[in-house]
ROGU-947994 format. One record per atom (N, C-alpha, C): residue in one letter; x, y, z. Coordinates in steps of 0.02 Angstrom, whole numbers, padded with zeros to 5 digits, always signed. Layout:
<sites>
AXYZ/...
</sites>
This chain:
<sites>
X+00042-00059+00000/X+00000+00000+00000/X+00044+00062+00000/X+00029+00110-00028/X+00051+00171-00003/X+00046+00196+00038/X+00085+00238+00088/X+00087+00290+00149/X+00114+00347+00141/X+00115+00398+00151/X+00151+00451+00168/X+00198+00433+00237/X+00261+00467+00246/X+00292+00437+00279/X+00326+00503+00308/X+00333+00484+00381/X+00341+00559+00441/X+00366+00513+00476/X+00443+00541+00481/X+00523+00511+00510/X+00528+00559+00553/X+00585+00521+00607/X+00613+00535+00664/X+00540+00559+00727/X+00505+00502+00706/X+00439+00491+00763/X+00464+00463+00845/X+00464+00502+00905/X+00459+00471+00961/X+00446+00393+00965/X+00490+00343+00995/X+00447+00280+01006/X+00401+00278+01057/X+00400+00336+01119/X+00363+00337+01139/X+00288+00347+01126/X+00297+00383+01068/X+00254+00423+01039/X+00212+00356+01006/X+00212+00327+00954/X+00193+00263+00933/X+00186+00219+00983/X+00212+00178+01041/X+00206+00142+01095/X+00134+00183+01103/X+00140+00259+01153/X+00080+00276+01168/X-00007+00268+01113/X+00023+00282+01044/X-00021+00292+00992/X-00061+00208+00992/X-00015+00153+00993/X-00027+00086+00992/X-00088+00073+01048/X-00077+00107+01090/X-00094+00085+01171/X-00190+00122+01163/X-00163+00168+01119/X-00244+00209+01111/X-00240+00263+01154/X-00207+00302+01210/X-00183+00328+01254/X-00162+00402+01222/X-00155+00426+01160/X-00127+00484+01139/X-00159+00447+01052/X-00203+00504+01025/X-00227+00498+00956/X-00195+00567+00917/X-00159+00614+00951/X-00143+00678+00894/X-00077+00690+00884/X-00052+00707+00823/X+00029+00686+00818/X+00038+00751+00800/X+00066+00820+00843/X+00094+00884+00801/X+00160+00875+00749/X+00166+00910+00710/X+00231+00898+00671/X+00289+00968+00676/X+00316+00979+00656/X+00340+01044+00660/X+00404+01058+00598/X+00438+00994+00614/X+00500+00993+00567/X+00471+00999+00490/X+00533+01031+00445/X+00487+01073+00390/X+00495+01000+00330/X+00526+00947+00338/X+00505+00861+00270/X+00440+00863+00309/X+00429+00839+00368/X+00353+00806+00403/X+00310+00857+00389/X+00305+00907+00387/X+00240+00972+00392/X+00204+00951+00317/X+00295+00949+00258/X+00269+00961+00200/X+00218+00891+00152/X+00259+00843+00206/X+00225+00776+00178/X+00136+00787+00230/X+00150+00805+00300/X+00075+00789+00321/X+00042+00848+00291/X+00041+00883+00253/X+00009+00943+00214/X-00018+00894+00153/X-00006+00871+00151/X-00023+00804+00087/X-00085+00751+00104/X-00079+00720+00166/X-00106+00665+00186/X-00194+00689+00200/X-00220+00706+00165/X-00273+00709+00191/X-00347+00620+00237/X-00382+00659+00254/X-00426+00607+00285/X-00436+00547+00256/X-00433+00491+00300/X-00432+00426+00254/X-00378+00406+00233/X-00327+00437+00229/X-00272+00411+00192/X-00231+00409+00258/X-00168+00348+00206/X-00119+00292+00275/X-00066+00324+00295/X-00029+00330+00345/X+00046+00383+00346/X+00062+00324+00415/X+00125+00327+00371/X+00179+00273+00400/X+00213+00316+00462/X+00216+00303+00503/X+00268+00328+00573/X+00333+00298+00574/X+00372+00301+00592/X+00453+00295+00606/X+00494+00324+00647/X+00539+00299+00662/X+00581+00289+00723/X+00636+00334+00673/X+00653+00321+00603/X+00700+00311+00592/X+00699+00413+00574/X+00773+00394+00559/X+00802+00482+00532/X+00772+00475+00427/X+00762+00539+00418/X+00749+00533+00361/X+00815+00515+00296/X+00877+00548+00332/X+00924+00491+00319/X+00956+00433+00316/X+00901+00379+00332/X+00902+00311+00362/X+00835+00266+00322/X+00812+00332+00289/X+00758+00296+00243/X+00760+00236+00210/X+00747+00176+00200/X+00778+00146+00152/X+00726+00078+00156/X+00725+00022+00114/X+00701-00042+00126/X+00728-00072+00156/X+00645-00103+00202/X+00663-00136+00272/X+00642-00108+00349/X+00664-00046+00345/X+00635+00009+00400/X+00552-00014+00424/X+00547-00014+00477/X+00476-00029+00520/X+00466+00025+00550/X+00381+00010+00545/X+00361+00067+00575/X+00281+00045+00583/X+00247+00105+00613/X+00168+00101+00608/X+00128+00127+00552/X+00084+00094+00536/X+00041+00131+00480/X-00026+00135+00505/X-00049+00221+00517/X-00097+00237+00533/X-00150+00281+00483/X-00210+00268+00488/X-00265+00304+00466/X-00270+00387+00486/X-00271+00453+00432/X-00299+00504+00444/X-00337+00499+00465/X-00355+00534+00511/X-00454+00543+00543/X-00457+00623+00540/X-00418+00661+00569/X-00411+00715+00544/X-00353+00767+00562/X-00361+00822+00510/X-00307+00871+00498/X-00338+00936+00518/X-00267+00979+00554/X-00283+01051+00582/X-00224+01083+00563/X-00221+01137+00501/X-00148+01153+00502/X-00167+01238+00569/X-00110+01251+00587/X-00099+01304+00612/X-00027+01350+00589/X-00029+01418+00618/X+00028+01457+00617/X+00056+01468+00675/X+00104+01494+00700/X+00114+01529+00764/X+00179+01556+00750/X+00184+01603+00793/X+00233+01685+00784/X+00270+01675+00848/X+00340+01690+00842/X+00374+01683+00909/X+00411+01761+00920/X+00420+01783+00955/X+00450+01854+00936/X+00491+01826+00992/X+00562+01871+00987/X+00615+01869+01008/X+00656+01937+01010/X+00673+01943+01086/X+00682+02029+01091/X+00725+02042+01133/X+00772+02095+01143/X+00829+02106+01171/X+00826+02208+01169/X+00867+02219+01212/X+00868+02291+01202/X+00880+02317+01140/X+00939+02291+01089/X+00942+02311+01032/X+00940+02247+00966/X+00892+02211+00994/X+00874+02170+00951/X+00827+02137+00940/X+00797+02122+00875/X+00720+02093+00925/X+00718+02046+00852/X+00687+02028+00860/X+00687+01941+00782/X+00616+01889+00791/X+00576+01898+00740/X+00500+01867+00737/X+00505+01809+00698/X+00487+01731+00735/X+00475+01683+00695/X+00425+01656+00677/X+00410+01612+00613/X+00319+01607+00608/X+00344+01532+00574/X+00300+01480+00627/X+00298+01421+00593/X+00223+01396+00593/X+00243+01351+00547/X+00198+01308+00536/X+00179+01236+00565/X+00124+01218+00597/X+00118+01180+00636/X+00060+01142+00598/X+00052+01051+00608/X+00029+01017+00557/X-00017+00979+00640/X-00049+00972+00628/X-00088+00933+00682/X-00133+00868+00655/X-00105+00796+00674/X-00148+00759+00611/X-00180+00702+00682/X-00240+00683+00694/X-00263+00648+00725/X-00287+00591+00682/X-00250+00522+00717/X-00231+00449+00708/X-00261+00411+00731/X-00275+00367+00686/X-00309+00298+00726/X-00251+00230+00691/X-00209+00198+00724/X-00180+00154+00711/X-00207+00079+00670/X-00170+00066+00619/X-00189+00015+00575/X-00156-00061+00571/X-00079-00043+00606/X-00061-00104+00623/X+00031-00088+00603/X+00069-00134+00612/X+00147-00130+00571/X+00169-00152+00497/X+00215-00108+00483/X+00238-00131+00415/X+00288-00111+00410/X+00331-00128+00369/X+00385-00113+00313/X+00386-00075+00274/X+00431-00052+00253/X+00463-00021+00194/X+00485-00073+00113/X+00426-00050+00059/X+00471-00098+00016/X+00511-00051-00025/X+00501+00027-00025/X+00520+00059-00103/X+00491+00128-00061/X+00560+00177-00045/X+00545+00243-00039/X+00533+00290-00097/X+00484+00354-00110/X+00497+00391-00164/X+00517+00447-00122/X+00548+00485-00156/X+00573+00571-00157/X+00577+00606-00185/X+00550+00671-00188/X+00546+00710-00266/X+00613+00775-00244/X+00609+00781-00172/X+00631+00845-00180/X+00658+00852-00079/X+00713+00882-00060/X+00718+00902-00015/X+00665+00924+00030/X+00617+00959+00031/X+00573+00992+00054/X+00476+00946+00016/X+00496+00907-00015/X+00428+00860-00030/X+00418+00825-00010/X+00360+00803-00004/X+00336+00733+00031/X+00382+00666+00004/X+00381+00637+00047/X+00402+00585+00072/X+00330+00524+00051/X+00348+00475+00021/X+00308+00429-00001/X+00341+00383-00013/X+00280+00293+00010/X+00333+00237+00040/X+00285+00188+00000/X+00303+00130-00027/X+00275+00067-00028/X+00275+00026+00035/X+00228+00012+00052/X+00231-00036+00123/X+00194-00079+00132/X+00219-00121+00155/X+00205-00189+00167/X+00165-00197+00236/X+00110-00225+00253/X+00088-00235+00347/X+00131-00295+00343/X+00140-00304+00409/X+00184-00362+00429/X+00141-00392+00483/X+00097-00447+00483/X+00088-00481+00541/X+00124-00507+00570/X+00192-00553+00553/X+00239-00577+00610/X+00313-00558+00576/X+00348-00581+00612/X+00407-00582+00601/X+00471-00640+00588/X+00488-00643+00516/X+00526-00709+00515/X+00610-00700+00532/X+00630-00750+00570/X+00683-00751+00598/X+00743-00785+00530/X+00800-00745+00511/X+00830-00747+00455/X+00898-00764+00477/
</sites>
């Protein structure tokens, strides 16, 4: 199946998501924002442990269901007597319902800053090699 795919995920974060215990995943980093800007409702997005430099076949992870999306902005200002500096990010808010584990068979990449898209496999067990 296809997933959209959002790296360098907490394992806590998935452990908790598994458990049913935490359903909303913020994003912040600017690969994850641009791929969960993509994923709309209904559609699968793979979780990972791994660095997006670590992408590759084989990598495990969770594959969860959109249920839904909230993008936001927020402004940070930063100020000093003779200095002052305003930041504005973008914040991706995607609420999850877990679908089960899988694999990685075949990463795509278009672009530094583009989504991230995976062939994946569910894995019910695990064979010992």
């Amino acid at each position: 199946m296809k997933c959209y795919v959002l790296t360098g995920i907490s394992r806590s974060f998935i452990d908790e998501l598994l458990r049913r215990n935490i359903r909303t995943l913020e994003v912040r980093s600017a690969h994850n924002v641009a791929t969960a800007l993509k994923a709309d409702v209904g559609e699968c997005v793979f979780l990972t442990i791994a660095r997006i430099s670590d992408l590759s076949r084989g990598v495990s992870g969770l594959i969860a269901e959109v249920t839904g999306r909230e993008i936001m902005s927020q402004s940070i200002f930063y100020s000093s007597p003779n200095y002052m500096e305003e930041c504005e990010l973008t914040v991706v808010r995607l609420k999850l319902t877990p679908k089960g584990v899988g694999r990685i068979l075949q990463v795509r990449r278009r672009g530094l800053l583009d989504t991230i898209e995976a062939d994946v496999v569910e894995t019910s067990y695990f064979n010992a090699r």
